[in-house]
C-alpha positions as CSV (number, residue, x, y, z in Angstrom):
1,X,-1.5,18.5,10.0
2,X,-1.0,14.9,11.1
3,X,-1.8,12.5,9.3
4,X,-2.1,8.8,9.6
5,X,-2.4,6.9,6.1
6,X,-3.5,3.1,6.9
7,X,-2.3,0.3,4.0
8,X,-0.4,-0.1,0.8
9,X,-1.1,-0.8,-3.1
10,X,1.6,-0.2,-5.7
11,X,3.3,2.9,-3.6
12,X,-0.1,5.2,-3.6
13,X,0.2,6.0,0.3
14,X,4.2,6.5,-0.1
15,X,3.5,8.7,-2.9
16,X,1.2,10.6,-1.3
17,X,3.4,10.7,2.2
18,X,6.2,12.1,-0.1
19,X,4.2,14.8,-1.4
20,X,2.5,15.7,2.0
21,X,5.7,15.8,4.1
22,X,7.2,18.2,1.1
23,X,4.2,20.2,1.7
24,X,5.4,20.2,5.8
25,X,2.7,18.1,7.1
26,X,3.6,15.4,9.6
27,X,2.8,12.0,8.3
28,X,3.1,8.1,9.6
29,X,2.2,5.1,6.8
30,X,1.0,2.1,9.0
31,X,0.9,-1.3,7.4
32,X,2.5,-4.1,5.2
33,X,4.7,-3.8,2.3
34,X,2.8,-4.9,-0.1
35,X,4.2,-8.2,-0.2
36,X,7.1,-9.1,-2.6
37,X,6.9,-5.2,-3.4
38,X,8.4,-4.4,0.1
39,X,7.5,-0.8,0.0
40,X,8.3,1.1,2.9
41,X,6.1,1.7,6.3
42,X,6.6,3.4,9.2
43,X,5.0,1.4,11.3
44,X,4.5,-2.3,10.3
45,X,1.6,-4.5,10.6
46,X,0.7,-8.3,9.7
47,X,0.4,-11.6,11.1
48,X,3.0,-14.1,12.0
49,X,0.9,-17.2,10.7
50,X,2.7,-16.4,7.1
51,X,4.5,-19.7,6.9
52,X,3.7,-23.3,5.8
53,X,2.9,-24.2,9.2
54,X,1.9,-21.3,10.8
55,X,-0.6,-21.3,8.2
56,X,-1.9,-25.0,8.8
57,X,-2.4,-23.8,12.3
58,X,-4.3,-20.5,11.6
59,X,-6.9,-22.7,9.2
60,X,-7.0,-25.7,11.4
61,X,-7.9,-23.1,14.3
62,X,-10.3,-21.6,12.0
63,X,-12.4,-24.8,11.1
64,X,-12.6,-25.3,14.4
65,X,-13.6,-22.6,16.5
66,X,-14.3,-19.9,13.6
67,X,-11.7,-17.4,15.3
68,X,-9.2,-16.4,12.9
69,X,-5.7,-16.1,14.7
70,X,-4.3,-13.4,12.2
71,X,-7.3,-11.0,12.7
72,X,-6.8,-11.5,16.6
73,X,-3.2,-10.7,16.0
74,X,-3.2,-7.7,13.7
75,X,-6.2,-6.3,15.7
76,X,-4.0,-6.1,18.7
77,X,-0.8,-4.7,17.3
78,X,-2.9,-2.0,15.4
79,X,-4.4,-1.1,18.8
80,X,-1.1,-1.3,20.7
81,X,0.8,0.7,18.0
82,X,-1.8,3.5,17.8
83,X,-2.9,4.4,21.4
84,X,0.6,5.2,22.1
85,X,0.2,8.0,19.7
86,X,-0.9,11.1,19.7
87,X,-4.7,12.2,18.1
88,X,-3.9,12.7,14.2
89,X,-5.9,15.6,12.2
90,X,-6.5,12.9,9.4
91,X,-6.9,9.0,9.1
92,X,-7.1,7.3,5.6
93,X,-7.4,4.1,4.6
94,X,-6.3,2.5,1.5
95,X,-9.2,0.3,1.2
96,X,-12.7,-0.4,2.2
97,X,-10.4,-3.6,3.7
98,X,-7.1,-2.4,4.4
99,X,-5.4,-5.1,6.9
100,X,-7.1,-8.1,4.7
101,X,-9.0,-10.0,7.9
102,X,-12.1,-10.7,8.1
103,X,-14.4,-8.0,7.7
104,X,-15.6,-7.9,11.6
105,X,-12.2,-7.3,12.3
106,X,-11.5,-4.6,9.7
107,X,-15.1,-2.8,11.3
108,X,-13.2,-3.1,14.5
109,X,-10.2,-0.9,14.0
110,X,-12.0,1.4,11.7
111,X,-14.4,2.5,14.6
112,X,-10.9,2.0,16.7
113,X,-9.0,4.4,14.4
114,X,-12.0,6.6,14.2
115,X,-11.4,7.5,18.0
116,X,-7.7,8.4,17.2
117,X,-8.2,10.9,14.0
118,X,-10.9,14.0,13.8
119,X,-11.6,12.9,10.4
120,X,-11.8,9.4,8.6
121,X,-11.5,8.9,4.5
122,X,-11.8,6.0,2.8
123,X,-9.8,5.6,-0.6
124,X,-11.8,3.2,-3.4
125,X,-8.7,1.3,-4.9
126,X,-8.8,-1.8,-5.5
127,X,-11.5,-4.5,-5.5
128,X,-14.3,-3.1,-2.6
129,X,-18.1,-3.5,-2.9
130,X,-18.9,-0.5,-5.3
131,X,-16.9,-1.9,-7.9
132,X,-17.2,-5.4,-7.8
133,X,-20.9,-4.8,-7.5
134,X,-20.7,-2.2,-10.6
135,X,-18.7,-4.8,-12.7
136,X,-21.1,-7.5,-11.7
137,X,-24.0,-5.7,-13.3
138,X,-21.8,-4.7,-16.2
139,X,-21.7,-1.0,-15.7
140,X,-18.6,-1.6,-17.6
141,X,-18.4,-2.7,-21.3
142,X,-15.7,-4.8,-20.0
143,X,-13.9,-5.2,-16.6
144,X,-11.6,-7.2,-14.7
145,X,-15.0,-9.2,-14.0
146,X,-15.3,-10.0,-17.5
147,X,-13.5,-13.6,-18.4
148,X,-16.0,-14.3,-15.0
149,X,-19.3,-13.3,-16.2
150,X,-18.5,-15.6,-19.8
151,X,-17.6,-18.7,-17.8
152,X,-18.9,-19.2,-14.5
153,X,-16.6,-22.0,-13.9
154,X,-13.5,-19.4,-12.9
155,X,-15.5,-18.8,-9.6
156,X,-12.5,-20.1,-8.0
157,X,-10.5,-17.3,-9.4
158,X,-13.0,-14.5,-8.6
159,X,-13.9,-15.9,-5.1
160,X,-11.1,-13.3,-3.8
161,X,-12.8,-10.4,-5.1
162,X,-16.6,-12.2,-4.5
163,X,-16.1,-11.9,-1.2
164,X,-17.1,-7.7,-1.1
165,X,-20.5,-8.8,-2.0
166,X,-21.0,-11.2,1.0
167,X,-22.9,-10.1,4.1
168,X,-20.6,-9.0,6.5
169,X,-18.6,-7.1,4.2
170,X,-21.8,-5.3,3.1
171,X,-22.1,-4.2,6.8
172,X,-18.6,-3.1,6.5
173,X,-19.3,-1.2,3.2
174,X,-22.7,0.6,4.9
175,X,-20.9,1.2,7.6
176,X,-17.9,3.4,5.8
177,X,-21.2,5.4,3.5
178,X,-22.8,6.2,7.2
179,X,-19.8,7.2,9.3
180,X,-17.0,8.2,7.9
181,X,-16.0,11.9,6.3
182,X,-16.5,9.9,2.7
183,X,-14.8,8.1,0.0
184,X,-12.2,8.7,-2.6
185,X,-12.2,7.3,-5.9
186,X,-8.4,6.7,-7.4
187,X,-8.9,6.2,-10.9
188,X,-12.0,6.0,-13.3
189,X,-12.7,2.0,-12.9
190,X,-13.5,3.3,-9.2
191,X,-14.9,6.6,-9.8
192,X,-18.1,5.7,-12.5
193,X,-20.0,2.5,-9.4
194,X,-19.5,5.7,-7.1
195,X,-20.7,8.7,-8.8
196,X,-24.0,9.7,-7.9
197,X,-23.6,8.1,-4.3
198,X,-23.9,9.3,-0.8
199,X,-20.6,10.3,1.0
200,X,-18.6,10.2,-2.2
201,X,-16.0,13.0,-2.2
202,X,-14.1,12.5,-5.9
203,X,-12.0,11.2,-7.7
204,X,-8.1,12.1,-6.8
205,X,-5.5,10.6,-9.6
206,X,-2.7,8.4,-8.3
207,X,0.0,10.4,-7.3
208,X,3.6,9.7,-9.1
209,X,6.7,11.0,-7.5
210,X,8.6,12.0,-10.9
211,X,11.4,13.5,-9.3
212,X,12.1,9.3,-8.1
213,X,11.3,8.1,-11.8
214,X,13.9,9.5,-14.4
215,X,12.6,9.8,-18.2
216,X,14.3,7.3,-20.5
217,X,14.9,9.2,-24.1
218,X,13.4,7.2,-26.5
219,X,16.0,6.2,-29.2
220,X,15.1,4.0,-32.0
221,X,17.9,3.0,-34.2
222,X,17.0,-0.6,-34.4
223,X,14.5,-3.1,-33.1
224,X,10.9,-2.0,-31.5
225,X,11.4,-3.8,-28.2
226,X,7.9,-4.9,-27.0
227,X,7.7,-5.6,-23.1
228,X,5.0,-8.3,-21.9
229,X,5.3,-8.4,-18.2
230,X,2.9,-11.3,-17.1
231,X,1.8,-11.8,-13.2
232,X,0.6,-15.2,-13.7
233,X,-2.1,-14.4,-10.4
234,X,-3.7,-11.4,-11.9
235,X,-3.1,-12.2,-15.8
236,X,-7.0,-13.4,-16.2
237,X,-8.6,-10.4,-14.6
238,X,-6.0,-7.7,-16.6
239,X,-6.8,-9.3,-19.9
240,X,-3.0,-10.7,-20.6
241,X,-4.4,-13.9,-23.3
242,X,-5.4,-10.6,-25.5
243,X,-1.9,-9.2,-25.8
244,X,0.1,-13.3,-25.7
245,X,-2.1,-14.1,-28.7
246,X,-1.5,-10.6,-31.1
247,X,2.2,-10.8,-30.5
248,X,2.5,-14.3,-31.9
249,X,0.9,-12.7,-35.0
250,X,3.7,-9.7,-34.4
251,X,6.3,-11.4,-34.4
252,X,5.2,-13.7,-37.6
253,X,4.2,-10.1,-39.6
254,X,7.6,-8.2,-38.4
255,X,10.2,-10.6,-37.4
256,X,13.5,-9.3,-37.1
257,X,12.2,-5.9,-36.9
258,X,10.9,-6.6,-33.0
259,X,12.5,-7.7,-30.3
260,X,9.5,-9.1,-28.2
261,X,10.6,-9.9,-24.7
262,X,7.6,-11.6,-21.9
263,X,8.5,-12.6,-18.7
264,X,6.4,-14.5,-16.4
265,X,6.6,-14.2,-12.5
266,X,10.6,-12.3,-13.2
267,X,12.1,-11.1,-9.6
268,X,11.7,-8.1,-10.0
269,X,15.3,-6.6,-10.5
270,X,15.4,-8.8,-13.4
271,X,11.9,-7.4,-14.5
272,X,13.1,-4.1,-14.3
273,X,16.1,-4.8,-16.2
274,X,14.1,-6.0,-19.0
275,X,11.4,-3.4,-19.0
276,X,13.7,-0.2,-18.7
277,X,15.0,-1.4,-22.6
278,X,11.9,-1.0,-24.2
279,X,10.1,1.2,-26.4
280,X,6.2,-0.4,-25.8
281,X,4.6,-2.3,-22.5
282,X,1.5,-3.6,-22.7
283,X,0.4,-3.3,-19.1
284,X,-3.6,-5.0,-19.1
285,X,-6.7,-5.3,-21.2
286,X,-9.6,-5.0,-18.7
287,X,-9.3,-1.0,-17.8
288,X,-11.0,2.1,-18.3
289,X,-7.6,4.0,-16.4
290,X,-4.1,3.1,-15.9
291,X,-3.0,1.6,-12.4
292,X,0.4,2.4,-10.9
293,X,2.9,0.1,-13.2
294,X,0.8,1.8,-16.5
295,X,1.8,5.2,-15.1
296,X,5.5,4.5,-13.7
297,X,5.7,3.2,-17.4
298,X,4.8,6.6,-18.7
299,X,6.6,8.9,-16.6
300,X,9.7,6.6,-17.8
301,X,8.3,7.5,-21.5
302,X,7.0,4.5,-22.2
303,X,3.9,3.4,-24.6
304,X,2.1,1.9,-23.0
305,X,-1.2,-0.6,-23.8
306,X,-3.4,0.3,-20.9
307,X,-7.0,1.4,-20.2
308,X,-7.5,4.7,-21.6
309,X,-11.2,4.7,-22.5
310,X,-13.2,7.5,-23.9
311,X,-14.5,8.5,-20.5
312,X,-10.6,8.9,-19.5
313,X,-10.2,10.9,-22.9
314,X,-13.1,13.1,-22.2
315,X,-12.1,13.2,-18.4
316,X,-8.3,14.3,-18.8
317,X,-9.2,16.5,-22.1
318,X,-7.0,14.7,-24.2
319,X,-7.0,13.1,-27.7
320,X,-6.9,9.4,-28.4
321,X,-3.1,7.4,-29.0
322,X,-1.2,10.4,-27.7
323,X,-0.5,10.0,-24.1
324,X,-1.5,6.1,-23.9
325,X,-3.2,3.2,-26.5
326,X,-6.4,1.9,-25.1
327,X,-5.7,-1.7,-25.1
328,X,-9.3,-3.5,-25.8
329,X,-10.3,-7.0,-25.5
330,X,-9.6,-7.5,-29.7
331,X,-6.0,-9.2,-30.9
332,X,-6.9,-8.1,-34.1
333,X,-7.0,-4.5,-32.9
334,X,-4.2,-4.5,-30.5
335,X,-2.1,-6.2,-33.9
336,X,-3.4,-3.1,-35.5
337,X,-2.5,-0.5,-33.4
338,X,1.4,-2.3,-32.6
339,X,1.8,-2.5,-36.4
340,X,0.9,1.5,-37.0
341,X,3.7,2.0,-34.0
342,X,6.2,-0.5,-35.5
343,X,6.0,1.0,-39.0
344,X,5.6,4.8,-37.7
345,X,8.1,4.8,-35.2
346,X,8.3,8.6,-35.3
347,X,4.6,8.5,-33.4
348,X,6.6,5.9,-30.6
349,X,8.9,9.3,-29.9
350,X,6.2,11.6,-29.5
351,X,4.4,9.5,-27.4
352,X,7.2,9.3,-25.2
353,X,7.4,12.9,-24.5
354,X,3.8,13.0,-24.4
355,X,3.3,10.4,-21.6
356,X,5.9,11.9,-19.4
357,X,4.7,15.3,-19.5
358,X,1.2,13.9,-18.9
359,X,2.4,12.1,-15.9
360,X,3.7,15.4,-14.5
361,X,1.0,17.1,-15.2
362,X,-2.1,15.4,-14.1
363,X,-0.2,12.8,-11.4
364,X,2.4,14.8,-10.0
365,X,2.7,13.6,-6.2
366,X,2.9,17.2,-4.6
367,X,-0.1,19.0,-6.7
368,X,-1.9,15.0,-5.5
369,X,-1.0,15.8,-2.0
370,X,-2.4,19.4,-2.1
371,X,-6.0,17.9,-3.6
372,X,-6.1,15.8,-0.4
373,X,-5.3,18.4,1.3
374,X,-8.3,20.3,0.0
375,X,-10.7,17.2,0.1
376,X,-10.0,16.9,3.2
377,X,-10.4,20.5,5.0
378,X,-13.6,20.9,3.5
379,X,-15.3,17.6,4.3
């Protein structure tokens, strides 16, 4: 098959490429590199308004006129890039809004790539109507939208993912349920808004190449390291305050028996440096499923702090604290559950193995590619 995969988030669509191309498909990634990540495309796709000034301009033109430069831009070099190329069996698209433009712009290349691909999937990940509209609602005991529906104040904060509920991205959202071939769900915080709806095709776990991510043997002959990796950006929606405040109350309980190490905003070869050392990562709060950095953690052997709700247990077949600690919105029970690891550090070694073998086992990139595969030829 060929197959054109459209956007990036935390590797997913490299991932996936790697595990298609190993199953001899023919396959082109098309977009940015997810910013500071700098993951790799094939073909390359974003505005050149990026800069201080270039920026002034594409706003000033805005307020204006109400034509946004970048859409016009990326519009064009999608269209030039892909009419040169021959039809492709599948088109997917990492998001509901996968070049980030305005949302008449994004319903303009979708029916464009429609033209160029037999079939056109959608993938749910990420902030898209479905969820924020689930969260909204509380479908979720807790969400990413949570620290948002207790203070109404932060709507500054949330106006990012707001946005998916505002008219022309509803038209975008209809649009996708009416025409396309459906909609994949990448995790359980996309999967529950979806099930039940029309042109919903499953969930799919996030595929993780484990022959790129080598296991880390956990040895404990000293310190439990504790790793707090803080995006200063996304810390409110992931639930970060949660873990800051219960390792003060760690580090007064254990002292020299932890090493507690957070960084905030680290480059990340210094992040990685830091992270590889430790036995525990608290990754977020507000989750129901781990994301890519919880499950790169836990192919490395990590334990990790994470969403791993009961729906994930009962989903994955799995018993609770063995593969991953479902990190809830409590200091007092997050203290508990690092204190049971810090005096039972036996339970931090089978967890280890645990994770990894999970990882392989449920996420491994080429038994992921072959479910697309699958989802694909019969829809």
């Amino acid at each position: 098959m060929r197959i054109l995969l459209v956007g990036e988030y935390s590797r997913l669509h490299n991932s996936l490429k790697e595990g298609l191309i190993a199953l001899g498909h023919e396959v082109i990634l098309m977009g940015t590199h997810d910013g500071f990540k700098n993951y790799p495309v094939d073909i390359y796709i974003n505005h050149s308004f990026t800069n201080k000034l270039g920026h002034k301009l594409k706003v000033g033109v805005f307020k204006l006129t109400g034509i946004d430069l970048g859409s016009l831009e990326i519009t064009y070099k999608v269209k030039n890039k892909i009419k040169k190329l021959p039809a492709f069996d599948v088109v997917q698209l990492i998001n509901e809004a996968s070049f980030s433009i305005q949302p008449k712009a994004e319903l303009n290349l979708l029916k464009f790539l429609q033209t160029k691909g037999k079939k056109l999937v959608v993938l749910s990940c990420s902030y898209d109507y479905s969820s924020v509209k689930f969260m909204l609602n509380h479908g979720f005991k807790y969400s990413a939208m949570t620290p948002y529906l207790k203070d109404q104040s932060l709507l500054k904060h949330y106006k990012f993912k707001l946005q998916y509920l505002e008219k022309d991205f509803v038209v975008l959202h209809d649009y996708i349920i009416a025409h396309t071939n459906g909609i994949i769900a990448t995790d359980l915080d996309y999967h529950l808004p979806l099930v039940g709806k029309s042109n919903y095709l499953g969930l799919i776990p996030n595929p993780i190449n484990t022959d790129k991510i080598d296991y880390i043997p956990m040895t404990i002959d000293g310190k439990i390291k504790i790793f707090h990796g803080i995006n200063s950006y996304a810390a409110l929606t992931k639930g970060n305050v949660f873990f800051s405040q219960a390792l003060k109350i760690i580090a007064e309980k254990y002292g020299d028996r932890v090493a507690i190490i957070t960084t905030i905003d680290m480059p990340y070869v210094d992040y990685i440096q830091q992270y590889n050392q430790c036995h525990i990562v608290l990754d977020m709060v507000y989750a129901y499923d781990q994301g890519y950095n919880a499950l790169e953690a836990m192919a490395k052997g990590k334990v990790v702090f994470t969403g791993a709700e009961q729906e994930w247990l009962t989903y994955y077949k799995i018993a609770e604290n063995t593969v991953a600690i479902n990190a809830l919105p409590n200091v007092h029970n997050i203290v508990d559950k690092l204190s049971e690891l810090i005096e039972h550090p036996e339970k931090i070694s089978a967890m280890s193995v645990a994770a990894r073998a999970f990882v392989e086992r449920e996420h491994h990139y080429k038994i992921i590619a072959q479910w697309y595969l699958d989802i694909w030829h019969s829809n």
